[in-house]
C-alpha positions as CSV (number, residue, x, y, z in Angstrom):
1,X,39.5,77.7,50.6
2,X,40.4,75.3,47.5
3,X,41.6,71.5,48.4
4,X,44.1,70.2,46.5
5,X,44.0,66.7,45.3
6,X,46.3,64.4,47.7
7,X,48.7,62.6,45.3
8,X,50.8,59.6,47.0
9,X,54.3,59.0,46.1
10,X,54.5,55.7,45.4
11,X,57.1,52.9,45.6
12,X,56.8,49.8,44.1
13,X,59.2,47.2,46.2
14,X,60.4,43.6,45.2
15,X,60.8,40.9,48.1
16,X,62.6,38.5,48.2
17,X,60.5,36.1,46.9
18,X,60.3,38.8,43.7
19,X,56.7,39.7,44.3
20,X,56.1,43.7,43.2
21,X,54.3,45.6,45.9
22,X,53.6,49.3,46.0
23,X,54.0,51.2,48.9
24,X,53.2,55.1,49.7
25,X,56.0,57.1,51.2
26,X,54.7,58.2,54.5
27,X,57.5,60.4,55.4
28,X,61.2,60.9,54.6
29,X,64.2,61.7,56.9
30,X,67.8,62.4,56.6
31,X,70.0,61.6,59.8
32,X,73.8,61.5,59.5
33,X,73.8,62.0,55.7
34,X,71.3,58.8,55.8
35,X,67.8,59.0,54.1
36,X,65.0,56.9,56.1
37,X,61.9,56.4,54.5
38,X,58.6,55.3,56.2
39,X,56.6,53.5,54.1
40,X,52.9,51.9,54.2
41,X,51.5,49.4,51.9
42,X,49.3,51.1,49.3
43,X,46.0,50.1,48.2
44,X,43.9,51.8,45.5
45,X,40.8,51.6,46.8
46,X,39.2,52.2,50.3
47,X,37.6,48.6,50.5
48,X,41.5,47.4,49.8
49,X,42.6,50.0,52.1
50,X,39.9,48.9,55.1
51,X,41.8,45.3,54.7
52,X,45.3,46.0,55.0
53,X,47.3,46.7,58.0
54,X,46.5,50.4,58.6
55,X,48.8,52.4,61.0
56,X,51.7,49.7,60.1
57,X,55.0,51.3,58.3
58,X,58.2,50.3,57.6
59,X,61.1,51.8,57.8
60,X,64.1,51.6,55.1
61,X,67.3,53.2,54.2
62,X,68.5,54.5,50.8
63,X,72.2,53.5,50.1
64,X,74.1,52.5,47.3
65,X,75.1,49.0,45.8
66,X,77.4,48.9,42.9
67,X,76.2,52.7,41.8
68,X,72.4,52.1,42.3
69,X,70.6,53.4,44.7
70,X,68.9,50.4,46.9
71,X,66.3,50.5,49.9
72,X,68.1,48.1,52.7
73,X,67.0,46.8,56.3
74,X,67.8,48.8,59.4
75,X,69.7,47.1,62.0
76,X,67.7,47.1,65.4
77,X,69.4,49.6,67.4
78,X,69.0,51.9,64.3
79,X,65.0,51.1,63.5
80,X,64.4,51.6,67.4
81,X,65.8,55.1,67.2
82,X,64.7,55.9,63.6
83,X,61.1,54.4,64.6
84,X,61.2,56.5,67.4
85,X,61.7,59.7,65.2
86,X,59.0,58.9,62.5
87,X,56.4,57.9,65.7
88,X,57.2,61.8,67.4
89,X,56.5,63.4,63.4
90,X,53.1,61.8,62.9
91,X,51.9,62.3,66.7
92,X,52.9,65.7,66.1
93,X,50.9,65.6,62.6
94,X,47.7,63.9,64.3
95,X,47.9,66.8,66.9
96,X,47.5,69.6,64.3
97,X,45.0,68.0,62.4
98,X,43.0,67.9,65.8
99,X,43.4,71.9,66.5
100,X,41.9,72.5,63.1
């Protein structure tokens, strides 16, 4: 069987400081007409990658701000249950890798 090359799709993010930092999009949700993305910090190479907080994600919404599309905070309640969600997908991901 052929592999295929993984590709990340990645986001670079300002803070609010207005440092640039990319981050790969770990998984991507729609809930009440509301996208959720998980996000991880990205590093380019493994000895970056070792260094980082592995397993850590965070979670954002897409909405809109004067016609642009904008990432924005959850509120708690929301990134409990959205959290929730996302945690359920990649158990379930980490349990098919497992049976193969």
């Amino acid at each position: 069987m052929e592999e295929k090359e993984y590709t990340p799709d990645i986001i670079p993010l300002t803070d609010e400081e207005g440092n640039v930092k990319d981050y790969e999009v770990l998984d991507i949700i729609e809930e009440k007409g509301v996208l959720y993305y998980a996000l991880a910090p990205y590093a380019k190479n493994p000895a970056e990658l070792l260094e980082s907080d592995r397993g850590i994600y965070v979670i954002l919404k897409l909405t809109e701000k004067d016609g642009n599309d904008v990432f924005d905070n959850l509120e708690e309640e929301e990134e409990e249950r959205i959290g929730a969600i996302f945690d359920e997908r990649f158990a379930s991901w980490e349990d098919d890798e497992e049976e193969e």
